[in-house]
C-alpha positions as a Markdown table, in Angstrom:
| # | Residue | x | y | z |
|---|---|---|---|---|
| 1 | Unk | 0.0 | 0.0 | 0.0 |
| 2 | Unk | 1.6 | 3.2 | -1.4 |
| 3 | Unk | 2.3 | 5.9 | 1.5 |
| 4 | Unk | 2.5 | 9.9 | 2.0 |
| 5 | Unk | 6.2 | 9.3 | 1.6 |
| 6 | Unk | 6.4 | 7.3 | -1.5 |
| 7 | Unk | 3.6 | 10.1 | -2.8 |
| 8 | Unk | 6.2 | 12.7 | -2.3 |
| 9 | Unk | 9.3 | 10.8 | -3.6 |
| 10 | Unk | 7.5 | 10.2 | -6.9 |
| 11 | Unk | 5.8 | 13.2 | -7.2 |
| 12 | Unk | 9.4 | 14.9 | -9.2 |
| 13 | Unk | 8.8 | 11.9 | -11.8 |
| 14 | Unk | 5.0 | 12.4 | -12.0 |
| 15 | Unk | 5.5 | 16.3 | -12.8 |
| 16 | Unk | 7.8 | 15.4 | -15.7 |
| 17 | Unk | 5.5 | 12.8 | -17.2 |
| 18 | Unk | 2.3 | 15.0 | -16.4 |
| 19 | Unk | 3.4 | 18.6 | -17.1 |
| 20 | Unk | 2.1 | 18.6 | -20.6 |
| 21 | Unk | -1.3 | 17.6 | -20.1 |
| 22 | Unk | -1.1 | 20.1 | -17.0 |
| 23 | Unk | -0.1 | 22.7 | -19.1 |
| 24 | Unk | -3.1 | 22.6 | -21.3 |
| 25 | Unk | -5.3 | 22.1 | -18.7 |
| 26 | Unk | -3.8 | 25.3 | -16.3 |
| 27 | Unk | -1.5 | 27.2 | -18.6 |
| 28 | Unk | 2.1 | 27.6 | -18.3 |
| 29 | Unk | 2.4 | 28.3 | -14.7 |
| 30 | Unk | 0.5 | 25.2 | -13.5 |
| 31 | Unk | 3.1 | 24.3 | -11.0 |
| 32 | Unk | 2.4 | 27.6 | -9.3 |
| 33 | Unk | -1.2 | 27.0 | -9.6 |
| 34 | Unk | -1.3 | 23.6 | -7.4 |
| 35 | Unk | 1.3 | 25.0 | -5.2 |
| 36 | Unk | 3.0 | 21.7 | -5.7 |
| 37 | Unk | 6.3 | 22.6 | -4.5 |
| 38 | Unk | 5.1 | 24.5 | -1.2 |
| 39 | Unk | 3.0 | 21.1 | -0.4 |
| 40 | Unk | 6.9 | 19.7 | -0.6 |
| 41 | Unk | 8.3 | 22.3 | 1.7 |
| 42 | Unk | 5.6 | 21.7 | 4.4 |
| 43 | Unk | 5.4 | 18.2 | 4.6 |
| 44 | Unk | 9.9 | 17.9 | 4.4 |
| 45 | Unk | 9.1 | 20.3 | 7.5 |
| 46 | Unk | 6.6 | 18.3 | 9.1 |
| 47 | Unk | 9.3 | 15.4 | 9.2 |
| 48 | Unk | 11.8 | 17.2 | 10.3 |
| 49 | Unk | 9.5 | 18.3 | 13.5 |
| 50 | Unk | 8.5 | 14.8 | 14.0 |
| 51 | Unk | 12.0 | 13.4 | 13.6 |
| 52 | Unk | 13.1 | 15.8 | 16.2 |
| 53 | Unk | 10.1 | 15.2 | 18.5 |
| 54 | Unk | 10.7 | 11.4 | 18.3 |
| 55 | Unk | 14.1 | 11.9 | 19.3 |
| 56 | Unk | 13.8 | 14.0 | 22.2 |
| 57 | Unk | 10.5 | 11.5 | 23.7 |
| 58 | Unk | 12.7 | 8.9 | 23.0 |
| 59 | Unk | 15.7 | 10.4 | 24.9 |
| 60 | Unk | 13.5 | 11.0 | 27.6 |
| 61 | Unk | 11.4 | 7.8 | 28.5 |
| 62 | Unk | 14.6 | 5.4 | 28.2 |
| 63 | Unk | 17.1 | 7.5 | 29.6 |
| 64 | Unk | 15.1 | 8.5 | 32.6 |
| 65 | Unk | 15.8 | 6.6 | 35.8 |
């Protein structure tokens, strides 16, 4: 079952193979228009939250004594 993660790693390859059919159906700036790569930036900084998050939880429930 595909994930959010493999979404976003595939989602370069999708924009080559789609980007003609989205430029006729949105014009030129399509890519601007879905706000494709501020979808990237948010969800890259989501994980890096979360990352940090885990780690510090982590750091705190199994070194605590």
């Amino acid at each position: 079952m595909p994930s959010t993660v493999d979404f976003f790693k595939e989602l370069p390859q999708f924009v080559v193979k789609a980007g003609s059919i989205l430029s006729n159906i949105y014009g030129v700036d399509w890519g601007n228009k879905l706000e494709v790569p501020g979808l990237q930036a948010i969800y890259f900084a989501t994980l890096t939250v979360r990352a940090k998050y885990v780690w510090t939880a982590s750091c705190f429930c199994f070194l605590r004594k």
